[in-house]
Structures are given as C-alpha cells and as structure tokens.
C-alpha positions as CSV (number, residue, x, y, z in Angstrom):
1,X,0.9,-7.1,1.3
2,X,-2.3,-5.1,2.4
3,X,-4.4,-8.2,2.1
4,X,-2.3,-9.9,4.6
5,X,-1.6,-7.4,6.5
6,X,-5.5,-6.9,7.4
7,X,-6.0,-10.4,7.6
8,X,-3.4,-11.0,10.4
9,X,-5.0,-7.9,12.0
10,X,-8.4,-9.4,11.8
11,X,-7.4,-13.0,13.1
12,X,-5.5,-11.2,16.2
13,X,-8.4,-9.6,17.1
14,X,-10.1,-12.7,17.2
15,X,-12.0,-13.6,14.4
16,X,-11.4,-17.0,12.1
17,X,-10.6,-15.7,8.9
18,X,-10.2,-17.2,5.7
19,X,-8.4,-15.2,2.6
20,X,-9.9,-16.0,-0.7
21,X,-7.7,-15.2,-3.4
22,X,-5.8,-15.9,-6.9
23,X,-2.2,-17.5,-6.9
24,X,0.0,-15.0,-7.5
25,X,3.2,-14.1,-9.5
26,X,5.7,-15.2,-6.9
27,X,6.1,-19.0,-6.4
28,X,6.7,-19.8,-2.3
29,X,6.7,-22.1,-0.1
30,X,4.9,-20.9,2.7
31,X,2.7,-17.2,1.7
32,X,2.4,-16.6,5.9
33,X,6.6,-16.2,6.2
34,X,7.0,-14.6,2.6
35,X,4.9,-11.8,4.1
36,X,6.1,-11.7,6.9
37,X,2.8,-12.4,8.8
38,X,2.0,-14.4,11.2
39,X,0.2,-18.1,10.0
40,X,-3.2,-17.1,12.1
41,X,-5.4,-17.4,8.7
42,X,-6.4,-19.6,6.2
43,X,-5.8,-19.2,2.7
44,X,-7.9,-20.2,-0.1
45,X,-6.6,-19.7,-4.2
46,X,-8.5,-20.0,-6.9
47,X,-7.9,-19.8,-10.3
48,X,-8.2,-16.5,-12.6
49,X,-7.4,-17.5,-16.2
50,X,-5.2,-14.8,-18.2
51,X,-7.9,-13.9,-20.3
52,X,-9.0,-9.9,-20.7
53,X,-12.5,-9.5,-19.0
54,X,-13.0,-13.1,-19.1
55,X,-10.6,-13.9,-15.8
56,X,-12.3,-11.8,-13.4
57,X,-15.7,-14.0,-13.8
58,X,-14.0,-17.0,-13.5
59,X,-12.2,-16.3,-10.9
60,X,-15.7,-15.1,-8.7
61,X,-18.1,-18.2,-9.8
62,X,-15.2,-20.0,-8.1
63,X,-15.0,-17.8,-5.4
64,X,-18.8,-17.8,-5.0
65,X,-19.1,-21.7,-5.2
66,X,-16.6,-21.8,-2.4
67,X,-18.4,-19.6,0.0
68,X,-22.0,-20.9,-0.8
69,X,-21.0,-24.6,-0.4
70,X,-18.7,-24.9,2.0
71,X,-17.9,-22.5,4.7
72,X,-20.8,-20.1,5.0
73,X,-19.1,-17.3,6.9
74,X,-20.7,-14.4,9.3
75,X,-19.5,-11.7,7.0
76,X,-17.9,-11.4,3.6
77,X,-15.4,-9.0,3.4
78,X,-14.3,-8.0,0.0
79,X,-12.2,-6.0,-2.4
80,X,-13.8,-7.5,-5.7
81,X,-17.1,-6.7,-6.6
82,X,-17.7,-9.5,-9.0
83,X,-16.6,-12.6,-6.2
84,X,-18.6,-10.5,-4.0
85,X,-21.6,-10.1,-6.5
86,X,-21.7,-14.0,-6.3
87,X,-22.0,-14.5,-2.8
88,X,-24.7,-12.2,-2.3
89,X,-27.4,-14.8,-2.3
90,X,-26.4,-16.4,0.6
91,X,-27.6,-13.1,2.5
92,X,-24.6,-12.8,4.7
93,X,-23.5,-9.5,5.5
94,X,-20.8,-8.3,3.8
95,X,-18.3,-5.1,3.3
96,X,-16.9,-4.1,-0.1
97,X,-13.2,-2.4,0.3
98,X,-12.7,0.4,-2.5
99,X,-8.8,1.2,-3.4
100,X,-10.0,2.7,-7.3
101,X,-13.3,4.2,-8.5
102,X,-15.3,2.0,-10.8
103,X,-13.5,2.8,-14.1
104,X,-16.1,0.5,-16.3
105,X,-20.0,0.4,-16.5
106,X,-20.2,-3.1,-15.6
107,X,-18.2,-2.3,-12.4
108,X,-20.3,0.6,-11.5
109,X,-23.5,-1.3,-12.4
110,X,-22.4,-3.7,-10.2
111,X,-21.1,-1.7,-7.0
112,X,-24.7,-0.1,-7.5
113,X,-26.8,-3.2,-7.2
114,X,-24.1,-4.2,-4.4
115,X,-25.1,-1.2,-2.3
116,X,-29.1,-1.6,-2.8
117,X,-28.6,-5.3,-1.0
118,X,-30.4,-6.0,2.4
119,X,-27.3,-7.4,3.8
120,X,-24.7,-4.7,2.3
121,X,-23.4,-3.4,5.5
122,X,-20.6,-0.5,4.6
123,X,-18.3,0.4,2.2
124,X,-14.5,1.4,3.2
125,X,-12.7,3.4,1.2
126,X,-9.0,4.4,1.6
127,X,-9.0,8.4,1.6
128,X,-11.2,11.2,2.0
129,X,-10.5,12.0,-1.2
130,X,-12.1,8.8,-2.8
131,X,-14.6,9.2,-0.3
132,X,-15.9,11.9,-1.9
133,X,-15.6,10.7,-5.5
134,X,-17.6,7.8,-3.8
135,X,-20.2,10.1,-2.9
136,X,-20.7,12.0,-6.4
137,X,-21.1,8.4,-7.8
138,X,-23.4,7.3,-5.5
139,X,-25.1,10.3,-3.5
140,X,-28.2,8.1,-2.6
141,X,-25.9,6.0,-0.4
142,X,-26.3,6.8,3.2
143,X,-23.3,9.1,4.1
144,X,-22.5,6.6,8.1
145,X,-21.9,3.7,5.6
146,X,-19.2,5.3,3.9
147,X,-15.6,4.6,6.0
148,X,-12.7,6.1,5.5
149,X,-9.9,3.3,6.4
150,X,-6.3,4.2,5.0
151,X,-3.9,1.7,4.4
152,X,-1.3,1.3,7.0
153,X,1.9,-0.9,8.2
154,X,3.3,-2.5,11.3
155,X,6.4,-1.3,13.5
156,X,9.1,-4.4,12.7
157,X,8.2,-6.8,15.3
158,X,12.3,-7.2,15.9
159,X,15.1,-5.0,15.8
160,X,16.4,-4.8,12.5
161,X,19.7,-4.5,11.1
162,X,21.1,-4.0,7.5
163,X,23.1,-7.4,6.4
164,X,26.3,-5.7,6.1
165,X,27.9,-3.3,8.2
166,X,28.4,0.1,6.8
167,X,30.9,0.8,4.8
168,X,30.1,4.5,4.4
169,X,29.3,7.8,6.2
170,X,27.4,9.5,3.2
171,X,24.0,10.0,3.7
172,X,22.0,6.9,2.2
173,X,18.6,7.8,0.7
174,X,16.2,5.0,0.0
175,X,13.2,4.4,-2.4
176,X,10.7,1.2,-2.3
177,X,8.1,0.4,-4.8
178,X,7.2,0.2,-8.2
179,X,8.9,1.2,-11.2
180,X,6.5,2.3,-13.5
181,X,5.4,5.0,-15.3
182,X,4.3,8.1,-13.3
183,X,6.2,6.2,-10.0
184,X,8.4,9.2,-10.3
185,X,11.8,7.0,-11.2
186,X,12.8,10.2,-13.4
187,X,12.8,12.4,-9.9
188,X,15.1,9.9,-8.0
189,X,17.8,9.6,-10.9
190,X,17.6,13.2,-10.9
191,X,17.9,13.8,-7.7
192,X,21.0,11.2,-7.8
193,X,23.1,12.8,-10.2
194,X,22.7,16.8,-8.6
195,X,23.6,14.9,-5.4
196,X,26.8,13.2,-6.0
197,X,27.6,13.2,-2.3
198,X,24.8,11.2,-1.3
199,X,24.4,7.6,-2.2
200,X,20.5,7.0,-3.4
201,X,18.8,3.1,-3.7
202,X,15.9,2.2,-5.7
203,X,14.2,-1.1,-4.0
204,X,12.2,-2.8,-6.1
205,X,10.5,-3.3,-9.9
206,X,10.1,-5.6,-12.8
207,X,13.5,-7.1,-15.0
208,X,12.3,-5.0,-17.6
209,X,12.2,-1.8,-15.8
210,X,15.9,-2.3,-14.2
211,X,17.5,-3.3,-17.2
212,X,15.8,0.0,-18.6
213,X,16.8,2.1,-15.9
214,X,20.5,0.8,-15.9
215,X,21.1,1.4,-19.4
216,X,19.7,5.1,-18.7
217,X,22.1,5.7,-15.4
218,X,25.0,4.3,-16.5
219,X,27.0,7.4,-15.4
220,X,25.5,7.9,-12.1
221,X,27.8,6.2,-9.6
222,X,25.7,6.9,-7.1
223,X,23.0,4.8,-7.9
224,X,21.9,1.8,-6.9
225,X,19.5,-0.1,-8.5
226,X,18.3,-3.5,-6.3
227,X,15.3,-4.6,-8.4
228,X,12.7,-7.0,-6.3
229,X,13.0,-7.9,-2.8
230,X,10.6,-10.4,-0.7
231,X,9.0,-8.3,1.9
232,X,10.8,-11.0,4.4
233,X,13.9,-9.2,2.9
234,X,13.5,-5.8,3.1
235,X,14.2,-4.9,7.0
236,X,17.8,-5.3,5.9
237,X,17.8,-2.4,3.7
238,X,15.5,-0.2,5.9
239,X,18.1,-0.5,8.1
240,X,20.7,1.0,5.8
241,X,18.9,4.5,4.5
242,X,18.7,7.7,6.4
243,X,15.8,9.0,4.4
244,X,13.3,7.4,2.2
245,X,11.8,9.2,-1.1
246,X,7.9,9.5,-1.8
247,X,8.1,11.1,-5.4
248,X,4.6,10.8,-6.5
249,X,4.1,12.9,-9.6
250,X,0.8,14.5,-11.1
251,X,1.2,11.5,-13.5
252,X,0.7,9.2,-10.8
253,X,-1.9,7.1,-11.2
254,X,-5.0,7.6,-8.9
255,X,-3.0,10.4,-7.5
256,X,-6.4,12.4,-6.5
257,X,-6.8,9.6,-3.9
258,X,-4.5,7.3,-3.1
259,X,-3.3,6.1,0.0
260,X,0.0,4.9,-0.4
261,X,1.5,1.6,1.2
262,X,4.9,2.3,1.3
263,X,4.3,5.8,2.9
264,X,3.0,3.9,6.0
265,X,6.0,1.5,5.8
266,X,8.6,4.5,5.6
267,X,6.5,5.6,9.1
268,X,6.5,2.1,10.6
269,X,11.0,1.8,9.7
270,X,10.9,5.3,11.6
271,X,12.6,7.1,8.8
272,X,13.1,10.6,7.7
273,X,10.7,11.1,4.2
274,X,10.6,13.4,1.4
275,X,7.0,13.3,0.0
276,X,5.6,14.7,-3.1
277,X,3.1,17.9,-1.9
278,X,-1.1,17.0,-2.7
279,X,-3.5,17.2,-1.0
280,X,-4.2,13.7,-0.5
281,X,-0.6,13.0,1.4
282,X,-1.7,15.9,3.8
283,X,-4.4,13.3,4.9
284,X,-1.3,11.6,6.2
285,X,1.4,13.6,6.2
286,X,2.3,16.7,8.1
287,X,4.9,19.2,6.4
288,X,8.0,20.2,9.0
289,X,6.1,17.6,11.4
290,X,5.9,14.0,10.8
291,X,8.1,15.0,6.5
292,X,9.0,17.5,4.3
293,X,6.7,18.2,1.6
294,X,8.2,19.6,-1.5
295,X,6.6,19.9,-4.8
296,X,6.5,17.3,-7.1
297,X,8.6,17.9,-9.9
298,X,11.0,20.8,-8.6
299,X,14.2,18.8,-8.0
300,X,15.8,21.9,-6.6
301,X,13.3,21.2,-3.6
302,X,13.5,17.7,-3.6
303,X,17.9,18.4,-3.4
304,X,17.6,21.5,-0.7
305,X,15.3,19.0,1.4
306,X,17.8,15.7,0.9
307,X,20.6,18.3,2.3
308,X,18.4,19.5,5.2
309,X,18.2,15.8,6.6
310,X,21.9,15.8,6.5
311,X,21.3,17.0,9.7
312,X,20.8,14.0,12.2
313,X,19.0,15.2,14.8
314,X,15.9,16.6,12.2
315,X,15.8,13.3,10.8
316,X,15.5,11.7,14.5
317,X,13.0,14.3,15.4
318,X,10.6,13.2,11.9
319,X,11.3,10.0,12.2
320,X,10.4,9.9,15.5
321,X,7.4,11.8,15.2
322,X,5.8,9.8,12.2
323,X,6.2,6.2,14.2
324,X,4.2,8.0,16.7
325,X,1.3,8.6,14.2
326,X,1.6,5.5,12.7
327,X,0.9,3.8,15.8
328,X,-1.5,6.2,16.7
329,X,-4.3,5.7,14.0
330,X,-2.5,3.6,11.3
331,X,-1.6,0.4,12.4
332,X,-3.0,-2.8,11.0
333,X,-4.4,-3.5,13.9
334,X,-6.5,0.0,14.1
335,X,-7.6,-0.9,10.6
336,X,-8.9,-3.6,11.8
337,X,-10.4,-2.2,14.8
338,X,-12.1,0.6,12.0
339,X,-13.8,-1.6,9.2
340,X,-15.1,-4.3,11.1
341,X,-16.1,-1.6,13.9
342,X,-19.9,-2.7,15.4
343,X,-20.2,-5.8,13.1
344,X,-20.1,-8.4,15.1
C-alpha cells in the first residue's frame, strides 16, 4: 500500500513513473483498483525466487537489466538496496527509501558504498528516530541529505458507508493490521473481554493467525474476528467503528522507529484512536489532542480510555483534529512534494 500510495502521489504531481516490483501474494486482476489508486503508473514485476538470501539477487540483476536496457529513467527511486546497487552504473541519480536499519553486513556494506556514489542524491527515512540511528551508522554522511518522510494516507476520495446498516448502539472499536507477534493482539482480546459492553473488531491477518485467535476467544462474544480484507474493501468497515486501537507493544518490532501505516489511515477515516505511548508515536501523535496515549501494556488505561470516547463529542473533537494533521503534513501527496523536493 505505501508503494502505491507514493507512486500515485508522484504521477499526480507530474512525473511518468514506472513501479518496479515482485508479484505479490494476492492474485488480481487489475493492482491500480485493488489498491484503490488511481491507474496514473506503470507497473513492472519481476521475479524473486523463494530461495533464503538467494531471491533478493535475482530479483535486482533483473531489476537492473530492466532499467539499464530499456527505460533509462531521470531518477531511481528505491527501497532496495541491492536492485538499486545494480543500477548504479548507469549514473542516474537516484534516492534510497529506508523503512529498517541494515540488519546484515552485506546490507550495510552495501548502503555504504550506495552513499559514497557521485549520483546518490538523498536518503529518506521514515522517523526521526531512524534518522538518528541512520546517523550513528553512517556519521560521515552529510546531515541535509538525510530526510525525514513519514508514511502517510489519503482522506477517502468518496463518502463512505459501512455495507450494512447498524444494527447496534454499543460503541464499536476497530483494529486494522497484522496479526503477529508483538502486533499487540493479546491487548485487544483483553481489552474485549473487561469491556463486555462494547463490541471490538480485529481487521485483518493470515488463516493461521485467525483460526489461532478463535480457538483462544471462544468465550468472548464480543469479538469479532474479520481476517483479510482488500484495501478496496475496507471503507465499509471504517465506516462502522467509533474508535480504532493502535496497541503497539515494547515487543513490537522496530518499535524505536517506526512509522506506522495504519496510524495515518485511522487519521485519514477521521476516527477517534487509542495509541500505545513511545516516543516515536509522539512524532505523530499528540496526547488529549489529535488521541489518547496510554501505556502499552496497562489494560486498565487502555479500558478507562475506550469508556472516555463513549463520549461522542470527544471522539468528534479527535477525530476531527487528526484529519486536520493528516492533511496538513501527511498526505501522500506532501510525501511526495518532500522526497522528490528540488530534484528535478
């Protein structure tokens, strides 16, 4: 979703762009609708075999081959440092997109000799906080090259409306993401069963996560447990909560920096959220303002909070106030406007 998000962004600014990518899990007929993004790009897959450390490679000689023999862009723009590493020789500019810190040698080797390049022209990175792990990596690298971009989200381009009318007056809290470990499932169900007046969803995740999840909330009548949606899908059932759940825990992975897509969405839907307290959502978040901001694993506070947005006009007044950030600074289309800012 972020990858097409940005590449709408940049193809409504103006620019002929061309997204260079593997297939992916989901089988559909048209990627552009699936999305929900509008067909202003070009897309370009290429295979990446299934083989541990072996894929990767692949996948960028082929990505590399494309570039260098047939469509010789202005600027590379890339979240890959290998597919990147093999377009180098060209001598087009190009941006690398950080989302993770280099976890292997060969990654950091790589990003290293990436950033010593004539035509390297930035690097974005999606939080302050991995901004400065950035920096303690590489302190030699010139401190106006480094970006910070965070991810973002669009308001829904039409009114949206939930595919049933509502056949309750309880308060309907809403979750959408991943199921996996550290995704603070445990905090939800939780939160569900000292809450038995409030109906709570889970949108999203794997078979293999739902069926474990069911067979763990049998008793909790409350709960609702949707597995996958297409994002084409899911302005239905933002249309049906009242409050949407962040629960990131300390477990979280990359929790010290990450910039969270479905915060942004929660923002776009104008909803009332309940965020986990770090640091990092403060780069986006403001407690009593735009959420509430509880700690992490106290599910008294994640409960007292849930019964504070009970109140509709509090929810109205966050809701409200976080669309207006949103579209402030965090819209695809500011993105956009950030990373590619004096490239042309």
């Amino acid at each position: 979703m972020h990858q097409m998000g940005i590449c709408e962004a940049m193809a409504e600014l103006g620019h002929d762009v061309t997204l260079h990518i593997r297939p992916g899990d989901e089988l559909t007929p048209d990627d552009h609708a699936f999305y929900g993004v509008k067909p202003n790009f070009r897309i370009e897959k290429h295979p990446r075999p299934q083989v541990r450390g072996w894929g990767a490679i692949v996948n960028a000689v082929h990505v590399g081959r494309h570039i260098r023999t047939r469509s010789f862009p202005d600027l590379v723009y890339a979240r890959e440092q290998y597919g990147l590493a093999c377009t180098v020789g060209t001598g087009v500019p190009f941006v690398f997109e950080a989302h993770w810190r280099p976890r292997y040698r060969l990654q950091r080797e790589t990003e290293a000799w990436l950033y010593r390049q004539p035509n390297f022209r930035r690097l974005v990175v999606i939080s302050h906080g991995l901004r400065r792990i950035y920096r303690e990596l590489f302190p030699w690298l010139p401190e106006e090259r480094v970006v910070v971009a965070h991810d973002a989200a669009n308001p829904p381009r039409h009114a949206v409306s939930s595919d049933a009318p509502r056949a309750s007056t309880r308060l309907q809290v809403g979750y959408v993401g991943g199921m996996l470990p550290g995704y603070g499932i445990e905090v939800i169900v939780a939160v569900a069963r000292a809450n038995p007046d409030v109906d709570v969803h889970i949108v999203g995740g794997k078979e293999d996560s739902i069926r474990m999840w069911r067979a763990r909330t049998r008793d909790v009548a409350n709960l609702t447990l949707h597995g996958f949606v297409p994002p084409e899908h899911l302005p239905a059932h933002y249309a049906n909560f009242d409050v949407m759940m962040a629960p990131f825990q300390r477990s979280t992975p990359s929790i010290e920096w990450i910039s969270p897509m479905k915060l942004f969405e929660y923002m776009a839907y104008e909803k009332a959220i309940v965020c986990a307290d770090f640091p990092i959502m403060r780069e986006i978040l403001s407690d009593g303002e735009t959420a509430l901001l509880v700690p992490a694993d106290d599910i008294s506070a994640w409960s007292d909070a849930i019964r504070r947005l009970k109140t509709e006009s509090l929810r109205r007044e966050l809701g409200s106030a976080a669309l207006r950030r949103l579209q402030a600074t965090h819209t695809w289309r500011r993105r956009a406007e950030t990373v590619l800012a004096d490239l042309s």
